[in-house]
C-alpha positions in Angstrom: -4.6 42.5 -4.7 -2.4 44.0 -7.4 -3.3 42.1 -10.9 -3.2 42.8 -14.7 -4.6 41.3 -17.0 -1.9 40.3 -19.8 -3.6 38.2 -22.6 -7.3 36.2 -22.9 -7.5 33.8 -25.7 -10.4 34.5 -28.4 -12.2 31.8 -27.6 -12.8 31.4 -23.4 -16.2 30.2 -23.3 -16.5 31.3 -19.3 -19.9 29.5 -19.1 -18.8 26.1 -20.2 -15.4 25.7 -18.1 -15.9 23.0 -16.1 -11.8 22.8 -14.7 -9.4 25.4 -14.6 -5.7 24.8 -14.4 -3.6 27.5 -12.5 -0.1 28.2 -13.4 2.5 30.3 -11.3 5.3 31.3 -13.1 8.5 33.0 -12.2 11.7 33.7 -15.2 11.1 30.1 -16.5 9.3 30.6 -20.1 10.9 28.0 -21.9 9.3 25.2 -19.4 6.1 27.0 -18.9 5.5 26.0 -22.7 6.7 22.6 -21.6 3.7 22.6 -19.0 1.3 24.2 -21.1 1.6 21.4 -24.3 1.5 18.9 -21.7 -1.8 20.4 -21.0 -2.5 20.2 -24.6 -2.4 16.8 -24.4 -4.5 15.9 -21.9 -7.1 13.2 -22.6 -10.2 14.8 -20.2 -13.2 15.1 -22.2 -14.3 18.1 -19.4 -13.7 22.0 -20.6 -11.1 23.4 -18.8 -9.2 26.6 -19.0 -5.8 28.0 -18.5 -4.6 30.9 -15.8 -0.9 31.9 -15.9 0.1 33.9 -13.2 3.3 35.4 -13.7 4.7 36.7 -10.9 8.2 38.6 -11.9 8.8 42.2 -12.9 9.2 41.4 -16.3 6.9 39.9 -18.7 8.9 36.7 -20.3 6.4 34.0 -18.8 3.5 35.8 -20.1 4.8 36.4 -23.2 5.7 32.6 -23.1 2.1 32.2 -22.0 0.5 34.4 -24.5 2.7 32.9 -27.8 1.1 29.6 -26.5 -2.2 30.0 -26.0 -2.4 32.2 -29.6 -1.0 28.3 -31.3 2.5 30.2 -32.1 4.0 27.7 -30.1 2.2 24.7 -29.4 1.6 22.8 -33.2 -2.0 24.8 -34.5 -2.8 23.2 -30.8 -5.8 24.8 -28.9 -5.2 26.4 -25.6 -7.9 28.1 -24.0 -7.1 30.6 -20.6 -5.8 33.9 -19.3 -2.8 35.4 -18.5 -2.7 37.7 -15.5 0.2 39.6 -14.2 0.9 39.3 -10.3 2.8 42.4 -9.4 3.1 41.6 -5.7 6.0 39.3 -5.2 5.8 36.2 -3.5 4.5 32.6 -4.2 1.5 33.2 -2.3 0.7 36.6 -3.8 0.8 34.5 -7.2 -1.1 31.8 -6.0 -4.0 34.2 -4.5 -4.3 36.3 -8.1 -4.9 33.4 -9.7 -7.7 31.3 -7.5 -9.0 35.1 -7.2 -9.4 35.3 -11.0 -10.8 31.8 -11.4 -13.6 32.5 -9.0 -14.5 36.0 -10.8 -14.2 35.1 -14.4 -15.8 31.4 -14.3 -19.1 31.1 -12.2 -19.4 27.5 -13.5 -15.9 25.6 -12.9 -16.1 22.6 -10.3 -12.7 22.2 -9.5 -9.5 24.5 -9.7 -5.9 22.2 -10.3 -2.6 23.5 -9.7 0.4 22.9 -11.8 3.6 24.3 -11.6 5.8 26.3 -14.3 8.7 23.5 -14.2 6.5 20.3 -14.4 4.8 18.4 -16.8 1.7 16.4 -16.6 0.8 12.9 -17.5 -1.9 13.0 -20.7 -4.2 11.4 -18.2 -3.5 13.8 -15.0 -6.4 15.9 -14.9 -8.6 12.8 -15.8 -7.1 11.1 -13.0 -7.9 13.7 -10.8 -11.1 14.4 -11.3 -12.2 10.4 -10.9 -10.3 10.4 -8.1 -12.0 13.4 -6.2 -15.6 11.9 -7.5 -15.2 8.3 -6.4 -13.1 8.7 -3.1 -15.6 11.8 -2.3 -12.7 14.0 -1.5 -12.8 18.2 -1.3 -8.8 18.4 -2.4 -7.0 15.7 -4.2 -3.1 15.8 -4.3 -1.0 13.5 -6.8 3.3 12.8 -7.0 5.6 15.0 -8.2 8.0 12.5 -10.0 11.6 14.0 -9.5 13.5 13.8 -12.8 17.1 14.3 -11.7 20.5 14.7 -13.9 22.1 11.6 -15.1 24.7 13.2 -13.0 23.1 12.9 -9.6 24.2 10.4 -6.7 21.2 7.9 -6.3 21.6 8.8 -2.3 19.3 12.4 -3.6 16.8 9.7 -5.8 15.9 8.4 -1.9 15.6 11.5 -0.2 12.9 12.4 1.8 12.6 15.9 0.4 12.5 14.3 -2.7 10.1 11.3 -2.2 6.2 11.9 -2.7 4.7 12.1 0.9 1.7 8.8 -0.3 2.5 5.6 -2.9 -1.6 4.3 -2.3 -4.8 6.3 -4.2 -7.2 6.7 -1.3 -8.5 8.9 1.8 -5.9 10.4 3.3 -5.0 12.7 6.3 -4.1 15.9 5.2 -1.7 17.0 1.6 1.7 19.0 2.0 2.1 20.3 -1.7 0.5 22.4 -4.1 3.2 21.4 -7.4 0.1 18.9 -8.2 -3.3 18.9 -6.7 -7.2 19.6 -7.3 -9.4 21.5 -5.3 -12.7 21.5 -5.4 -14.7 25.1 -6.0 -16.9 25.0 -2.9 -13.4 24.8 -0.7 -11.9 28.0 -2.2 -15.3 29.4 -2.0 -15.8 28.7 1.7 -12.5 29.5 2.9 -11.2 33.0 3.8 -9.2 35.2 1.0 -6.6 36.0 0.5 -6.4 31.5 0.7 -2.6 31.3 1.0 -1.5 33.5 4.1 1.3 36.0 2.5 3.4 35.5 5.9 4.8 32.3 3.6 5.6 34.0 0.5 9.3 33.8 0.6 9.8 30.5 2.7 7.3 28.1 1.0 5.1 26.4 3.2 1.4 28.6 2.6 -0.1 25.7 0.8 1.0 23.5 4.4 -0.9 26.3 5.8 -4.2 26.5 3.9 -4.4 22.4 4.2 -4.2 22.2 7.7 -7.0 25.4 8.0 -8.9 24.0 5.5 -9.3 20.3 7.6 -10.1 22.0 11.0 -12.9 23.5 8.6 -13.9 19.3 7.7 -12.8 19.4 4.7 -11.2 15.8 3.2 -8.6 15.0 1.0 -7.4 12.2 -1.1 -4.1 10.6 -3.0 -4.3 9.6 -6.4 -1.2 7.7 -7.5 -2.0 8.1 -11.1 -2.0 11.7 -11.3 1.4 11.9 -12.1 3.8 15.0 -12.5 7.4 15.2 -14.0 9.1 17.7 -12.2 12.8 18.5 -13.2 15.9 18.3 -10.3 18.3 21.3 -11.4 21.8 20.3 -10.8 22.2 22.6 -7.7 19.8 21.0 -5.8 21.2 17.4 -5.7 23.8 18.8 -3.2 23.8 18.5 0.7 23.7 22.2 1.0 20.5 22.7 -0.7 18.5 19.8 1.1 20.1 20.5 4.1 18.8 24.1 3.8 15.3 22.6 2.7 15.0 20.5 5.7 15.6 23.1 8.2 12.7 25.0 6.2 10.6 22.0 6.5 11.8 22.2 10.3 10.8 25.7 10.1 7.2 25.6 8.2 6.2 23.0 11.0 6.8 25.1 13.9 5.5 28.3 12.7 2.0 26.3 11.4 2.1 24.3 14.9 2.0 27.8 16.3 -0.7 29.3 14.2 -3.0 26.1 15.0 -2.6 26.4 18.7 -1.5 29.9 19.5 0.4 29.1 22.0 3.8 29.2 21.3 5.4 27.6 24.9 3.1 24.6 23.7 4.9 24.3 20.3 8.5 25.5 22.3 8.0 22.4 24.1 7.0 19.9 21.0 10.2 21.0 18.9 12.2 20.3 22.4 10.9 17.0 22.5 11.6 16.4 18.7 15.0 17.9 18.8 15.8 15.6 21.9 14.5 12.5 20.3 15.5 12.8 16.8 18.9 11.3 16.9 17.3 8.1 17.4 15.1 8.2 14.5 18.0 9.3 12.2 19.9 6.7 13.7 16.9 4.1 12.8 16.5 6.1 9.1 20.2 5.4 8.5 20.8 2.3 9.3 17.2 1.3 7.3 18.1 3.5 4.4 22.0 3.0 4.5 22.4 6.3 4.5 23.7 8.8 6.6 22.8 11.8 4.6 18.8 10.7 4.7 19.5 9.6 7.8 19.9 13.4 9.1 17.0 14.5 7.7 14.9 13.9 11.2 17.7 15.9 13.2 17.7 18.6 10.8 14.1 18.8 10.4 13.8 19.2 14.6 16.9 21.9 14.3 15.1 23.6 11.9 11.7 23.9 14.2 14.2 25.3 16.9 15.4 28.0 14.5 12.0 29.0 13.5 11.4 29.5 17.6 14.0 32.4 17.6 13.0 33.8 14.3 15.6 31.7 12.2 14.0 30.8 9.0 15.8 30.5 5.4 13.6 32.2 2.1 14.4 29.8 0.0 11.5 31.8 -2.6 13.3 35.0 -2.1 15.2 34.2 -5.0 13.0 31.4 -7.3 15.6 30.8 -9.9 17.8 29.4 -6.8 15.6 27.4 -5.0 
């Protein structure tokens, strides 16, 4: 794994971190510092630390990163972490360096949270977290990433499924789909296999999809917590039917090609997308008509399209190019 070290703040006290927050970071350094004061303010009375993983050829996010967590940038504010350059491109590759460099520079953390460079968290997110993973009894603890669109935007996107957090209730629950907000606990990242995130997803999304649904045939349990909330801005380009319709066929996609990993058997998952595609015009039908919406209505036949494509090698990299995705 190709990783530099970029910056370490003065005073990381690696013995008494009880939480780290991971970061991935791609050309976006003026909301990384957005995400890292909102870290600031968190009300958690645990130790936690910071990892940025900045994951483009140039160095603007850790420089972002590093002006931060030296106070330059956050009000005489104290910011405690590392900043680690991820050479290899890809989300995954980013996502690997950093839960690699947690595990080697803190012996002592109990749980690893994932935040990402255009979000900003709730003073109480971490805290929620944490008492969520501890009184439901849960190894990985996701929370909603509350979209905040232009006051542009048609209120059709605001309804979206691709938009819409995938649980409303805090509680046990089957399996997570995102990594923009969730806690893991330690013993999960140190039972399963590395690299965690499988690099085959770097550039269509969908390796944190993956590494839930290995990590539940290994028993381990998740949980929602409503509470743990997330502000995650909606750039202009994506309230359009162009991007979400390319972002359900990669939903589309991401479920086929996991569905094939689980069973290895891919005439098995040939004939499950066959069966979706045939009956998905009746569930959009159902989702328009309850909705009253055609557009979120078509996200079931595009999803079942989008499996299809994945069967003949079809699949669109919406991460090959970050800025745009």
């Amino acid at each position: 794994m190709n990783i530099t070290e970029y910056f370490r703040s003065n005073n990381v006290d690696a013995e008494s971190i009880e939480l780290i927050v991971t970061i991935p970071t791609y050309k976006r350094p003026q909301q990384l510092k957005l995400t890292l004061q909102s870290l600031v303010n968190q009300t958690i009375d645990k130790k936690f630390a910071v990892i940025v993983m900045d994951n483009h050829e140039g160095t603007e996010g850790a420089q972002s990163a590093k002006s931060c967590m030296t106070s330059a940038d956050l009000n005489g504010a104290d910011l405690n972490g590392i900043v680690i350059l991820a050479h290899d491109r890809g989300n995954c590759h980013a996502y690997n360096a950093g839960w690699k460099t947690a595990l080697l520079e803190f012996k002592n953390f109990r749980y690893l949270a994932v935040i990402d460079d255009d979000e900003v968290a709730d003073p109480r997110w971490l805290e929620e977290l944490v008492n969520t993973a501890e009184s439901v009894g849960a190894d990985i603890v996701g929370g909603p990433q509350i979209q905040q669109f232009k006051a542009e935007a048609h209120n059709v996107w605001k309804r979206h499924p691709v938009f819409l957090p995938h649980y409303k209730q805090t509680g046990p629950v089957p399996i997570l789909y995102s990594s923009g907000n969730v806690l893991i606990s330690r013993h999960v990242l140190e039972h399963m296999p590395s690299p965690h995130l499988d690099p085959m997803f770097n550039f269509i999304g969908g390796g944190d999809s993956d590494f839930y649904s290995r990590c539940k045939r290994e028993g381990f349990t998740f949980a929602w917590c409503n509470s743990a909330q997330v502000l995650e801005d909606v750039p202009s380009q994506r309230a359009t039917f162009k991007w979400v319709n390319a972002r359900s066929l990669r939903n589309g996609s991401i479920s086929s090609i996991i569905d094939t990993k689980r069973s290895r058997n891919r005439l098995k998952t040939l004939a499950k997308s066959l069966v979706l595609l045939g009956i998905s015009p009746f569930r959009s039908a159902i989702s328009a008509i309850k909705n009253r919406s055609i557009v979120i209505g078509l996200y079931h036949v595009q999803v079942a399209i989008g499996r299809l494509l994945a069967e003949i090698g079809v699949i669109n990299e919406q991460y090959r190019n970050p800025e745009n995705k």
